[in-house]
N, CA and C of each residue as an Amber inpcrd file, in Angstrom:
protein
   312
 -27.7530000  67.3470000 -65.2760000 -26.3960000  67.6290000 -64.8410000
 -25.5380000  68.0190000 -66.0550000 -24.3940000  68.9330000 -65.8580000
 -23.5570000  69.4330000 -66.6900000 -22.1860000  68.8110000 -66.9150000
 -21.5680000  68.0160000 -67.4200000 -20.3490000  67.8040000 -67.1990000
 -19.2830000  68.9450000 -67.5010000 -17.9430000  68.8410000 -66.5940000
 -16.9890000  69.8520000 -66.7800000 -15.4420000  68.3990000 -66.7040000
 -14.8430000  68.8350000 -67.8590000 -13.4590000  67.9200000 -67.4390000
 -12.1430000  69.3220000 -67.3190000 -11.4090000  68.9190000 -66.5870000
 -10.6680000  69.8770000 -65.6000000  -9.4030000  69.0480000 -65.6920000
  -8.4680000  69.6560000 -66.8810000  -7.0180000  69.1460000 -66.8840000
  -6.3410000  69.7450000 -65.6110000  -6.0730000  69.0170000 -64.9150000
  -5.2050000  69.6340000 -63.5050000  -3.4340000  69.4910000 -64.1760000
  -3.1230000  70.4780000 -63.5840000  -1.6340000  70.9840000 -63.5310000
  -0.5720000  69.9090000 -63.7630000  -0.9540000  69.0590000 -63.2240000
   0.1170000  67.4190000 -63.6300000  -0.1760000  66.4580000 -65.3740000
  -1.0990000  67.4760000 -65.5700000  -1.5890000  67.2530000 -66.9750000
  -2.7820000  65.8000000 -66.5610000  -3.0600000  65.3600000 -65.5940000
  -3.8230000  64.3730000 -65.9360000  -5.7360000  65.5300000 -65.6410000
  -6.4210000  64.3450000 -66.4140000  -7.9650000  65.6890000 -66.5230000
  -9.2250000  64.3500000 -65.2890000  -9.8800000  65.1280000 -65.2680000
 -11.0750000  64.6870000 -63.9770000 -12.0710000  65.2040000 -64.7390000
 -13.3360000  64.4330000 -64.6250000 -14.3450000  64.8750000 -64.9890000
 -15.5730000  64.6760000 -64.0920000 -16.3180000  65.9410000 -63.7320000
 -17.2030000  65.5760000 -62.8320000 -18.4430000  66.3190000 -63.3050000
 -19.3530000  65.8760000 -62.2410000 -20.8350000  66.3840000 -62.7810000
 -20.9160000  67.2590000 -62.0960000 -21.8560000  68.8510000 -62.7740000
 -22.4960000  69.9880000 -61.8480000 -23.9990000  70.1720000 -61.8750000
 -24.4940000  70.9940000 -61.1880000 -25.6110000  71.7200000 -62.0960000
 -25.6670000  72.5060000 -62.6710000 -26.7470000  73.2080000 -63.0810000
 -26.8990000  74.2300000 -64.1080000 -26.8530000  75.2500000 -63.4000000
 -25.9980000  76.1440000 -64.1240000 -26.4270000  77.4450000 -62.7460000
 -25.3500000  77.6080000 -61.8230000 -24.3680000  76.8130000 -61.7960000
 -23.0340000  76.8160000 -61.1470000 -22.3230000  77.0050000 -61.9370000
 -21.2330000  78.2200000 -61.1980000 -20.4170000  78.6410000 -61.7520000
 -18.8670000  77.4870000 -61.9840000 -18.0050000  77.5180000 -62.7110000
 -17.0080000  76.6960000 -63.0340000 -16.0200000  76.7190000 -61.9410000
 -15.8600000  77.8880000 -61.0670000 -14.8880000  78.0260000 -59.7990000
 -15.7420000  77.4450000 -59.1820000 -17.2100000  77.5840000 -58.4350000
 -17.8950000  76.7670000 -57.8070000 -17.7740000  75.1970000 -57.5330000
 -18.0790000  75.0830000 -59.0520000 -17.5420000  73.4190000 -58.9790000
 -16.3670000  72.7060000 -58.6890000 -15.3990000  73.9600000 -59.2730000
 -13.7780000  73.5820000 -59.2400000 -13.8340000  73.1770000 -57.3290000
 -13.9520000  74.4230000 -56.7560000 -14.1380000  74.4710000 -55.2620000
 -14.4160000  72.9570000 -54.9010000 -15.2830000  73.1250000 -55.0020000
 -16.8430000  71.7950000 -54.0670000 -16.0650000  70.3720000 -54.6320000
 -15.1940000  70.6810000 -55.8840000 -14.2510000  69.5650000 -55.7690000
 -13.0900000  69.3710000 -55.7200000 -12.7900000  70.1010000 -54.6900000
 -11.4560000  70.3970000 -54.8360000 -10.2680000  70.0420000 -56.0520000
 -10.3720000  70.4820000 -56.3920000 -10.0810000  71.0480000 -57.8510000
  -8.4240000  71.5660000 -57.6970000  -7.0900000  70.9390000 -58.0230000
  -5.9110000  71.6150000 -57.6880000  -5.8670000  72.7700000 -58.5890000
  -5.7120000  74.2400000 -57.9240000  -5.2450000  74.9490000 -58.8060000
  -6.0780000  76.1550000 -58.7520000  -7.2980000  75.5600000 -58.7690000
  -8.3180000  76.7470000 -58.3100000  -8.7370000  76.9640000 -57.1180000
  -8.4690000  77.7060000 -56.3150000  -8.8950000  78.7340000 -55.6020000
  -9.8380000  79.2630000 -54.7910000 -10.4270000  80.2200000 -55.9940000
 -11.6080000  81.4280000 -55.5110000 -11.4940000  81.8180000 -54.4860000
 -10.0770000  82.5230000 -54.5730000 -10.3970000  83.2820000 -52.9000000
 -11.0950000  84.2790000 -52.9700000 -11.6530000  84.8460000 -53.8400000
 -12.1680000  85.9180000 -53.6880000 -13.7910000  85.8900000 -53.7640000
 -14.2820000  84.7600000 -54.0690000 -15.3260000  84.2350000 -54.0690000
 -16.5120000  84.3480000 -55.2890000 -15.2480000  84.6620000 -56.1460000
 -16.4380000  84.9200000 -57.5340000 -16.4490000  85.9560000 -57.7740000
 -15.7980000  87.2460000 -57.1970000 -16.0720000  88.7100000 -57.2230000
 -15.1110000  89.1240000 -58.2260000 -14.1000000  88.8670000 -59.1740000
 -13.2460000  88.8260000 -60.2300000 -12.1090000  90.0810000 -59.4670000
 -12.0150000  89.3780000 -58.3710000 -10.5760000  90.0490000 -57.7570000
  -9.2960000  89.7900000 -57.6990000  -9.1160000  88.6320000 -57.6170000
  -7.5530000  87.8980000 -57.6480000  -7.1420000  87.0650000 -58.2420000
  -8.3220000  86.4110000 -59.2350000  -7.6550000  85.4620000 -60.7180000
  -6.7680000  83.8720000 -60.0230000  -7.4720000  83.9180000 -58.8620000
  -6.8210000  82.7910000 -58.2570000  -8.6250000  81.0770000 -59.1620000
  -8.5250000  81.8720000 -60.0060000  -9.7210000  80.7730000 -60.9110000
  -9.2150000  80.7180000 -62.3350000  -8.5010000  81.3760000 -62.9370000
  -7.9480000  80.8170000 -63.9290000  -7.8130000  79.7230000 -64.7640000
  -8.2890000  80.1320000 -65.8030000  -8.4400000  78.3050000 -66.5740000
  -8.0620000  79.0380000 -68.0560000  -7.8570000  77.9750000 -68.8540000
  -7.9000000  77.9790000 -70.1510000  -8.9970000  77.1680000 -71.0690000
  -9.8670000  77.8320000 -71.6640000 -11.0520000  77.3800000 -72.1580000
 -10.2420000  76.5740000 -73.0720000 -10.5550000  75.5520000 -73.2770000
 -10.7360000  74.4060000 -74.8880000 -10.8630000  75.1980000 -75.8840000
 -10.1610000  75.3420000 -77.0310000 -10.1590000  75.9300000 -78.4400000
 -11.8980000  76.0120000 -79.0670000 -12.1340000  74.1290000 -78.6150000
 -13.3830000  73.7030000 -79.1410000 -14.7470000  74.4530000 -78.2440000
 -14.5510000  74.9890000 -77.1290000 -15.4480000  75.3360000 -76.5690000
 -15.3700000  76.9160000 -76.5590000 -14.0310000  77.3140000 -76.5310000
 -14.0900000  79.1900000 -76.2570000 -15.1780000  79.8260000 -76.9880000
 -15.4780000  79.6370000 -78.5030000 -16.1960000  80.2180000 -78.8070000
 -17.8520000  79.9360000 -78.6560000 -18.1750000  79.2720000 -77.9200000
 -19.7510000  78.7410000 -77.3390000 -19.9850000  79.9000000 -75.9540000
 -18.6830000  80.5830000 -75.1470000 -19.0650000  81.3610000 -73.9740000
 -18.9080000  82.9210000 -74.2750000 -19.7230000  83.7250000 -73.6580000
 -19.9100000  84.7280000 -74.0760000 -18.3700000  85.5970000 -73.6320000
 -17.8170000  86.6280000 -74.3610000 -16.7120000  87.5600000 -74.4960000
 -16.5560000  87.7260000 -73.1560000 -15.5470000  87.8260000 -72.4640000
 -15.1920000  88.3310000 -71.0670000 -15.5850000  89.9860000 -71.0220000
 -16.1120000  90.0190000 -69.7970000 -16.3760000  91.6150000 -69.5660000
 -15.4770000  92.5430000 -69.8080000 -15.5890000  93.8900000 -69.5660000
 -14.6910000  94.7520000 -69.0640000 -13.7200000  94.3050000 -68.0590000
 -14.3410000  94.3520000 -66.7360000 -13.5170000  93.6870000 -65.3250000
 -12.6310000  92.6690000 -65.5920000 -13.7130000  91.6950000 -66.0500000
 -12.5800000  90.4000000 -66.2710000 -11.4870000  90.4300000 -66.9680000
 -11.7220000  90.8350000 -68.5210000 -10.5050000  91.0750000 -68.9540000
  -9.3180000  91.6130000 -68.6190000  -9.7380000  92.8580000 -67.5110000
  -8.9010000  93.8720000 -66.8960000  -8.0070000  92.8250000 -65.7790000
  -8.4220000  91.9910000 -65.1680000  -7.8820000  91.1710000 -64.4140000
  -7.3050000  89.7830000 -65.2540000  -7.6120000  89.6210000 -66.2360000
  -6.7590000  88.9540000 -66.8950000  -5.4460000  89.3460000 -67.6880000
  -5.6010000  90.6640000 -67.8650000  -4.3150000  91.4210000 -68.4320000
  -3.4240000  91.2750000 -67.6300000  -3.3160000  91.3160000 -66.1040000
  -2.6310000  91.3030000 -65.0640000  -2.4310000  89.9370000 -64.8440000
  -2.8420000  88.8430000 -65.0500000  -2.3550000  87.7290000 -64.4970000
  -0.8740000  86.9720000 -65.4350000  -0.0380000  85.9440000 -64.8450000
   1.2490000  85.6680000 -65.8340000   0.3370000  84.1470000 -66.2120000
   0.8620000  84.3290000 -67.2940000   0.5470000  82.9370000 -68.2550000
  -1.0000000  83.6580000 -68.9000000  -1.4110000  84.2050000 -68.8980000
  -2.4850000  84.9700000 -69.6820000  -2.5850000  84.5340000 -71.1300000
  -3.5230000  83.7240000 -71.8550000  -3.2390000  83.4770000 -73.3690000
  -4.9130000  83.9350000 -73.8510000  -4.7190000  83.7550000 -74.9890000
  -6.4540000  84.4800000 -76.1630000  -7.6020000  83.5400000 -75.0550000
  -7.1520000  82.1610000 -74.6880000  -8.6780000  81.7110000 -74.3500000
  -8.4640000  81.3820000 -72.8580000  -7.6740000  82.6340000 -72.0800000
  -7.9150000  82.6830000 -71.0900000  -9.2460000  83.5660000 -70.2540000
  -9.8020000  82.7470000 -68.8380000 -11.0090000  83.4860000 -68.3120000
 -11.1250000  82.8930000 -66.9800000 -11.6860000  83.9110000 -66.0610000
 -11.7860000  83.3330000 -64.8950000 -12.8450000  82.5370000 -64.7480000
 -12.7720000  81.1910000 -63.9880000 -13.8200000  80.2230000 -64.1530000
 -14.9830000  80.7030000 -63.4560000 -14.6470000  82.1490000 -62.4470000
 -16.0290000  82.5560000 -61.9800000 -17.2290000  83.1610000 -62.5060000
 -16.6960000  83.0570000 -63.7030000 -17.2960000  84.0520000 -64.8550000
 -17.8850000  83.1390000 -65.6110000 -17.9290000  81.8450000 -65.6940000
 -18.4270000  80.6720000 -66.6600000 -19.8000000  80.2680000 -65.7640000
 -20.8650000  80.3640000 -66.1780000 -22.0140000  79.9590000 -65.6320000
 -22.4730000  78.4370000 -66.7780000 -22.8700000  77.2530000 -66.3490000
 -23.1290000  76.2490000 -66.5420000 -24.3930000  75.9570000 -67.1240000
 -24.5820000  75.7020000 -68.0320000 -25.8720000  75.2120000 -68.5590000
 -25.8300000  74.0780000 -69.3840000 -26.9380000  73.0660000 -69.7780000
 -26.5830000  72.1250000 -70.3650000 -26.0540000  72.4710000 -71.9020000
 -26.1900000  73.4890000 -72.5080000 -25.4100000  73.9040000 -73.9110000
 -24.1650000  73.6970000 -73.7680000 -23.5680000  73.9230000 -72.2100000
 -21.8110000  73.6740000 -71.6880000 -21.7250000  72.2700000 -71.1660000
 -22.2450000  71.2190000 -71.6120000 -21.9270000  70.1410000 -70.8580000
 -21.6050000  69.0980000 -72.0310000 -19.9980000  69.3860000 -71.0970000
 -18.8020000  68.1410000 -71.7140000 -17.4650000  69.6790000 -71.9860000
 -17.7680000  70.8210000 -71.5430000 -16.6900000  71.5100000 -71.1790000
 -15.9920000  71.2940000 -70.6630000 -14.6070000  71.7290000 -71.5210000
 -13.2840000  71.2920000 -70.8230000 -12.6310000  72.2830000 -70.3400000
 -11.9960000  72.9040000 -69.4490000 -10.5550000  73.5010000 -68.9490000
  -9.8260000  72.9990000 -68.7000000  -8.2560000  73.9860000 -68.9200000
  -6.9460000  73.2940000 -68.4100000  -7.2140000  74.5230000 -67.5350000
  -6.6100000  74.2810000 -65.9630000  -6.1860000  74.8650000 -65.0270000
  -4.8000000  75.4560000 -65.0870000  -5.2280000  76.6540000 -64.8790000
  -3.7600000  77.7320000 -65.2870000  -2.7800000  77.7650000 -64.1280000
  -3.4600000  77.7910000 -62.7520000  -2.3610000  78.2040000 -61.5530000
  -2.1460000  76.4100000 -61.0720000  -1.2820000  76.0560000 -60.0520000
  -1.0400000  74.6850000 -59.3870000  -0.6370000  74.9760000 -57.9260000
């Protein structure tokens, strides 16, 4: 199992277990997760997954795509270690990843 801790919007953080292979909106979802979304279901359409990677972790995940970035230019509150969590795939190299949740 992977851990993910997930500062929710009231500033307090949750930490729960995933598997490998699940995406970070996935998990956010399946636990209901305030803030995230995925209405679009992972397809990097509406940025309703938004997170802010950990300083300590941004540089462990690979560069946001083309797409993604393009949909992150467009979102408000947009900062350097912003990414949509549908785009974060889970492996144990990511476990004890943190996000703060961008939307509430």
């Amino acid at each position: 199992m992977v851990e993910v801790t997930f500062v929710l919007p009231n500033g307090q953080s949750r930490t729960v277990a995933a598997a490998a292979g699940q995406s970070v909106m996935q998990v956010a979802v399946d636990e209901n997760i305030v803030g995230i979304q995925g209405d679009c279901g992972g397809n990097m359409s509406c940025g309703t997954c938004h997170v802010y990677v950990d300083e300590a972790w941004a540089a462990q995940l690979p560069a946001p795509g083309e797409v993604e970035s393009a949909v992150l230019d467009g979102l408000i509150g947009q900062r350097a270690n912003s990414r949509l969590s549908c785009q974060i795939k889970l492996s144990a190299a990511l476990s004890g990843l943190k996000v703060t949740v961008a939307g509430s």
